[in-house]
VMD Tcl script that draws the C-alpha trace (Angstrom):
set ca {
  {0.63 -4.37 19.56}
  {-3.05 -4.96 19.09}
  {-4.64 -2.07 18.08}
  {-9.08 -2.28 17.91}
  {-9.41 -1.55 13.95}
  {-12.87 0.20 14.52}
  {-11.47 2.61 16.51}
  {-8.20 3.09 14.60}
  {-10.30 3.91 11.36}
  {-12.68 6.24 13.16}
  {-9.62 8.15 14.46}
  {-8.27 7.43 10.65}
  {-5.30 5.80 11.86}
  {-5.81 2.95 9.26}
  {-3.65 2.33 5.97}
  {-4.83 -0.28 3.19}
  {-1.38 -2.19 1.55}
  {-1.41 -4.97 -0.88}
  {-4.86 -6.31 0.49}
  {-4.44 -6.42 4.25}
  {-6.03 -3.67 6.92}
  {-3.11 -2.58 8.93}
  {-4.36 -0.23 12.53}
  {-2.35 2.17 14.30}
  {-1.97 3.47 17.87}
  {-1.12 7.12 16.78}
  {-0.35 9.18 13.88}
  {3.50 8.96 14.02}
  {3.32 5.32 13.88}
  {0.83 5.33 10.85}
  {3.29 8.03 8.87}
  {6.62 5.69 9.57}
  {4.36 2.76 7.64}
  {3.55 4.92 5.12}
  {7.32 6.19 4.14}
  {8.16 2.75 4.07}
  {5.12 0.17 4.21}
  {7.32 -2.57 2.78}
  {9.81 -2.27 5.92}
  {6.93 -2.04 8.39}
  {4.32 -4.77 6.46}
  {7.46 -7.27 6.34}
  {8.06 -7.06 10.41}
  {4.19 -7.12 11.19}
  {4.18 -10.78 9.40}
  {7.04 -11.68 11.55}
  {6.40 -10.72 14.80}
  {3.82 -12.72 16.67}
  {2.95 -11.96 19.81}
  {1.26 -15.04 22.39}
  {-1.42 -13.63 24.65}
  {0.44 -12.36 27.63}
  {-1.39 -12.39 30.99}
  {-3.31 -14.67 33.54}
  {-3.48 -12.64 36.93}
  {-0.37 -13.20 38.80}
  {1.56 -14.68 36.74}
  {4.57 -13.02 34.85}
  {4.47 -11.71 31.44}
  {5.75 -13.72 28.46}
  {8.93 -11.55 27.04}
  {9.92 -13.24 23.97}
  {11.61 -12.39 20.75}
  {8.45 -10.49 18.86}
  {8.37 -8.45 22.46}
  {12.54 -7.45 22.59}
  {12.33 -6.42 19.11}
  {9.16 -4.18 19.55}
  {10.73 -2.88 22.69}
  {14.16 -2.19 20.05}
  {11.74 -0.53 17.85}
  {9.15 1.08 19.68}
  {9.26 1.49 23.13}
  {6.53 3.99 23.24}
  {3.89 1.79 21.81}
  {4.87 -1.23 23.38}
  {4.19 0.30 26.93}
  {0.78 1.61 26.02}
  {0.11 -2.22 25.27}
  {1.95 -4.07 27.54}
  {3.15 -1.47 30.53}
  {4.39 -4.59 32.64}
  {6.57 -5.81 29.56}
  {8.03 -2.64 29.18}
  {8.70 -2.11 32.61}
  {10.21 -5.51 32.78}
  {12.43 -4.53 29.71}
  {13.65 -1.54 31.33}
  {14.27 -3.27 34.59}
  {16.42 -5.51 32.88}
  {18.77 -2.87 31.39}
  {19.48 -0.96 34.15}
  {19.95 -3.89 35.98}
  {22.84 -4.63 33.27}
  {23.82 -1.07 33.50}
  {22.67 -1.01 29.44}
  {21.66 2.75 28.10}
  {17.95 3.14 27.82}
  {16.48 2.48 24.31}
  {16.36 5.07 21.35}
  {12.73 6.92 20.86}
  {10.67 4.59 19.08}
  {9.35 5.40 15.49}
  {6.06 6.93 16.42}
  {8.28 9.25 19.37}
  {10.48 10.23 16.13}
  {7.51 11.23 13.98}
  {5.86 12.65 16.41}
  {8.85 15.15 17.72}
  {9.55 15.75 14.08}
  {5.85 16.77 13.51}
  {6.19 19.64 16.01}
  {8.68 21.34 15.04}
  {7.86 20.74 10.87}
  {3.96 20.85 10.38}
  {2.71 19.40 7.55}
}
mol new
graphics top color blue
foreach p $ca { graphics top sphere $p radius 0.5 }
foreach p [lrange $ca 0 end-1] q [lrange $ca 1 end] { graphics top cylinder $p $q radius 0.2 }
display resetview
């Protein structure tokens, strides 16, 4: 997901790690990187995500986009909505259970009923 780092850091949803800038969509998301940055910063180098989208055409659903649909469903539909619907499409249509809550769903659940 490409999130706008000017607006992440005036919402404070930035971290800094080892040198590098990393922006989040929401709060939960930010709080998974923090209990475990290494985790988190490791996948962000790996996954790289090709510009989806010329008018018409289909959206490019490649391995970087299954695994942040594994992960994060949540966030990956406030990016790409036609990815995820595509995802989900795709399961049902294999009769395959819907996806887990992603991690910012989990923090964000868990936040509610624990405040910090």
């Amino acid at each position: 997901m490409t999130v706008e780092t000017a607006s992440a850091e005036a919402a404070g949803l930035t971290i800094e790690h080892e040198g590098r800038t990393y922006a989040f969509c929401r709060p939960g998301c930010r709080r998974a990187f923090t209990d475990e940055p290494e985790v988190y910063a490791r996948k962000a180098d790996l996954v790289h995500v090709e510009p989806i989208s010329v008018v018409g055409t289909p959206p490019i659903i490649d391995a970087g986009m299954r695994l942040w649909y594994e992960k994060c469903s949540c966030c990956l539909s406030d990016a790409f909505p036609e990815v995820k619907a595509a995802l989900d499409a795709e399961r049902a249509g294999a009769a395959v259970p819907p996806v887990d809550p992603g991690i910012c769903e989990v923090a964000e659940s868990q936040e509610a009923v624990t405040p910090r």
